[in-house]
C-alpha positions as CSV (number, residue, x, y, z in Angstrom):
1,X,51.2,16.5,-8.9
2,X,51.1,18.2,-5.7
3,X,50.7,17.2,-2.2
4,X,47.4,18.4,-1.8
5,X,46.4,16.1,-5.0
6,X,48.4,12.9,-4.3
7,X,46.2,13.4,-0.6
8,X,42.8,13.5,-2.1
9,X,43.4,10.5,-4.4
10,X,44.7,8.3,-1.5
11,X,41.6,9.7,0.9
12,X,39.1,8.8,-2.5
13,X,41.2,5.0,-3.2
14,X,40.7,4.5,1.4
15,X,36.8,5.3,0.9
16,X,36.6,3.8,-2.5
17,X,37.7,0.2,-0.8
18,X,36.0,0.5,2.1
19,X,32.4,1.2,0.7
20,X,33.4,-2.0,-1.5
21,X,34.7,-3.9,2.0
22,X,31.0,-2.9,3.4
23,X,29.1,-4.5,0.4
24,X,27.8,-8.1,1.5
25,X,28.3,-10.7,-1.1
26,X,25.9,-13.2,0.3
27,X,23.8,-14.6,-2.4
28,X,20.5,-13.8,-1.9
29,X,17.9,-16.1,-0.5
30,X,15.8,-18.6,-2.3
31,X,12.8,-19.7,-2.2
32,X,12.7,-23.7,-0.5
33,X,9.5,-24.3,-2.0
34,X,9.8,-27.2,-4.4
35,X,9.6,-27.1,-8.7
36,X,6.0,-29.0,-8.9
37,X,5.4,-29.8,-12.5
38,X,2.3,-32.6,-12.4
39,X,0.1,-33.3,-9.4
40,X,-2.0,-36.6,-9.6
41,X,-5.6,-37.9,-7.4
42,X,-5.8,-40.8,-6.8
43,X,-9.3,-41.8,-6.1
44,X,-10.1,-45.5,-4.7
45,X,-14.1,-46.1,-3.5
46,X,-14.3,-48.1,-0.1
47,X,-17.4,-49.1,2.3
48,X,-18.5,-48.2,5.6
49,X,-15.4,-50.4,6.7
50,X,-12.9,-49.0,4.6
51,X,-12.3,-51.6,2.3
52,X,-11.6,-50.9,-1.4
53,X,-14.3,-51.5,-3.7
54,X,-13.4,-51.7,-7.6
55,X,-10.7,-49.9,-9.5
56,X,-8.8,-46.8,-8.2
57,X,-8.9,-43.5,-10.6
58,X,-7.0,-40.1,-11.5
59,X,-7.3,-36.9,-12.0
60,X,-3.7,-34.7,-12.9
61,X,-3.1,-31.0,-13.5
62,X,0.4,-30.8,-14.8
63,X,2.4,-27.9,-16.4
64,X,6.1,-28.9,-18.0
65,X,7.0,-25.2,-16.4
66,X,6.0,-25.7,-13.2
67,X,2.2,-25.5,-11.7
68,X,2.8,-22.2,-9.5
69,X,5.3,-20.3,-12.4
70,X,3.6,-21.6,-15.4
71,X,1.0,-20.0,-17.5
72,X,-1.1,-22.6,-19.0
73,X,-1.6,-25.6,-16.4
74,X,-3.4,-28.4,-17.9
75,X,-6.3,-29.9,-15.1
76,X,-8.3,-32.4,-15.7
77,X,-11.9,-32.5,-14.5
78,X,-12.5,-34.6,-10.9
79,X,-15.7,-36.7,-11.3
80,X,-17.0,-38.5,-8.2
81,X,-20.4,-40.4,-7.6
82,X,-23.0,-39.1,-5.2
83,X,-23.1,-40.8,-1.3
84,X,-20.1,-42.7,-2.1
85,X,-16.5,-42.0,0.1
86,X,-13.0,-42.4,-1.5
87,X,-9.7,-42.8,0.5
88,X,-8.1,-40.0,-1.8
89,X,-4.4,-40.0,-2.3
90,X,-2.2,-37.2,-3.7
91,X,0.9,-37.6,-5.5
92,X,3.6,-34.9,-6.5
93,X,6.4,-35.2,-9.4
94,X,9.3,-32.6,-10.2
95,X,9.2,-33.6,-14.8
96,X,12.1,-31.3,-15.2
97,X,14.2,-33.3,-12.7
98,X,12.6,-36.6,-12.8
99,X,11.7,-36.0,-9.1
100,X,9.3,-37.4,-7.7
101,X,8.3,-35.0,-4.5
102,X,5.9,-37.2,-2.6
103,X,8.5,-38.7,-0.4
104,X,10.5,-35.5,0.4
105,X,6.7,-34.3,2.0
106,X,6.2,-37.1,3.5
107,X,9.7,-37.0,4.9
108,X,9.5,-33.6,6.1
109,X,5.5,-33.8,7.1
110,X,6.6,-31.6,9.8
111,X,6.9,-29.0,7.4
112,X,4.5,-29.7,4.9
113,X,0.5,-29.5,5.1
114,X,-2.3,-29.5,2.3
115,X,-5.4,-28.0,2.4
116,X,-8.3,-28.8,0.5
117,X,-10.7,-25.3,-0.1
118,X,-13.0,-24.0,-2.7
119,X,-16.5,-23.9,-3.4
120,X,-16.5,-28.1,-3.1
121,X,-15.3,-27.9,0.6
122,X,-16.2,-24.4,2.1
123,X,-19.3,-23.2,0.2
124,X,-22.1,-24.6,0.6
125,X,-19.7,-28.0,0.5
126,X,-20.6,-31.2,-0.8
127,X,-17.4,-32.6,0.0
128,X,-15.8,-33.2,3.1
129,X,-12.0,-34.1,3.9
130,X,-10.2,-35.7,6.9
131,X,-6.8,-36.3,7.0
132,X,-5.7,-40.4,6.9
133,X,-2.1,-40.2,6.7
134,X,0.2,-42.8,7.8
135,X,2.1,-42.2,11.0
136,X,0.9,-39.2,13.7
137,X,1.6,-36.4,11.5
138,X,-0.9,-34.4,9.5
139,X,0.0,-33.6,6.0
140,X,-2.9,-34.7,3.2
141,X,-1.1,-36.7,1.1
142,X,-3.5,-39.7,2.2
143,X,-7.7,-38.9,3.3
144,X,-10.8,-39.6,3.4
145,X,-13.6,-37.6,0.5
146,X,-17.4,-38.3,1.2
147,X,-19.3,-37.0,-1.3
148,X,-23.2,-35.8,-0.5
149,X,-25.9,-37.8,-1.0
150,X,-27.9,-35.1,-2.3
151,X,-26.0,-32.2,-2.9
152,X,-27.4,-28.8,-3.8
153,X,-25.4,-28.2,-6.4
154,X,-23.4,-31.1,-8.5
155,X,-20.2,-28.6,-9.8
156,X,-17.4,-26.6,-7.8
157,X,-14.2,-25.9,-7.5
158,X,-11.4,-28.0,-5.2
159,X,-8.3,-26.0,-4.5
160,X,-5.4,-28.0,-3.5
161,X,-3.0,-26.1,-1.5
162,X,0.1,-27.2,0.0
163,X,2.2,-24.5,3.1
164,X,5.5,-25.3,3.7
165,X,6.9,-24.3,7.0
166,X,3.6,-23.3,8.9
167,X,3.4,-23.7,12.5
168,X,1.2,-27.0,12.9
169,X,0.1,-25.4,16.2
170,X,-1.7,-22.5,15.3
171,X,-4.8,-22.7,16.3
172,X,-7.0,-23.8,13.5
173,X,-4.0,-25.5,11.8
174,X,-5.4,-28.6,11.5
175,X,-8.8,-28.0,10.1
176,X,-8.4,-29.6,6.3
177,X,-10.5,-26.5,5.1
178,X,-8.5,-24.0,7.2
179,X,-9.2,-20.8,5.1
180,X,-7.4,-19.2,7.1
181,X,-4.0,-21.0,6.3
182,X,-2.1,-17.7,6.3
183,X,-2.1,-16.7,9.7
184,X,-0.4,-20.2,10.3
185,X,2.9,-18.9,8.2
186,X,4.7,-20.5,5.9
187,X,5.1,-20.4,2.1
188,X,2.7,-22.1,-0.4
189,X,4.5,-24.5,-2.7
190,X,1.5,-25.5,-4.5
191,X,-2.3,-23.6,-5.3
192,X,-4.1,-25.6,-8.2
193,X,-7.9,-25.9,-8.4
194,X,-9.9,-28.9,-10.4
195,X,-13.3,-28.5,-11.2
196,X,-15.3,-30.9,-9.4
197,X,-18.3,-32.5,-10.7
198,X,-20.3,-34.9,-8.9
199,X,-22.9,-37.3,-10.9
């Protein structure tokens, strides 16, 4: 092999290893947003003074692949009663890792936020949300649903949805019906909508 050879192969091995030197091996970024599998309302009447009155209830849309990557989610139908209110809880569960998610919102509620949209709250509404949680921060996992007396319509949808990482500042943030939610940032960890029927 001649000179001119053995240089060419050295000058191809040099760039060879530094276009390989170059190449980033960081793995690449993942989503934070949580594996949500069921999703459960809890619905408990109270009075004017906020005490409970009978048994609490649920509604649950669940899907064993996960609610936002699964195909076929299973939701249940939300039935509520005309002119009554209901402290309305939410809970969230992880069924491929026996998580249960609720806390870790709660725990990060700095971070965390649902919003409660659709035809039952936005058109034409004949429900209204405010948030009750425990502690100053405003997530949703606990509020308040009053239900019209006379409603012009008795069915809609509810859309749940839960941002993760907004800014809490933006103006309009915390509106409950924020359609808008977007423009706050963030990522959405959770978009399921019941029916809503009200009787």
């Amino acid at each position: 092999m001649n000179t001119t050879n053995k240089l060419y192969l050295i000058a191809l091995a040099v760039v060879s290893f530094a276009f390989s030197s170059c190449t980033s091996e960081d793995p690449v970024s993942e989503n934070d947003g949580e594996l949500i599998t069921d999703v459960t309302l809890t619905f408990q009447e109270i009075d004017a003074n906020g005490n409970a009155v009978g048994a609490s209830f649920d509604f649950t849309a669940s899907d064993s692949e996960g609610i936002e990557i699964g195909s076929t989610p299973t939701v249940e139908t939300v039935t509520l009663t005309k002119g009554k209110r209901y402290e309305m809880s939410i809970d969230v569960y992880n069924s491929v890792a026996s998580e249960d998610i609720t806390e870790e919102i709660r725990a990060e509620g700095d971070e965390h936020q649902f919003y409660f949209l659709g035809s039952a709250f936005t058109s034409s509404p004949f429900l209204s949300y405010e948030y009750n949680d425990e502690g100053a921060e405003i997530i949703g996992l606990k509020g308040i649903v009053t239900v019209q007396q006379s409603p012009g319509f008795t069915t809609a949808d509810f859309q749940l949805l839960l941002r993760h990482a907004l800014d809490k500042n933006y103006p309009g943030a915390e509106n409950p019906n924020f359609q808008d939610y977007a423009k706050a940032g963030g990522e959405t960890d959770l978009d399921i909508t019941f029916p809503v029927v009200v009787q």
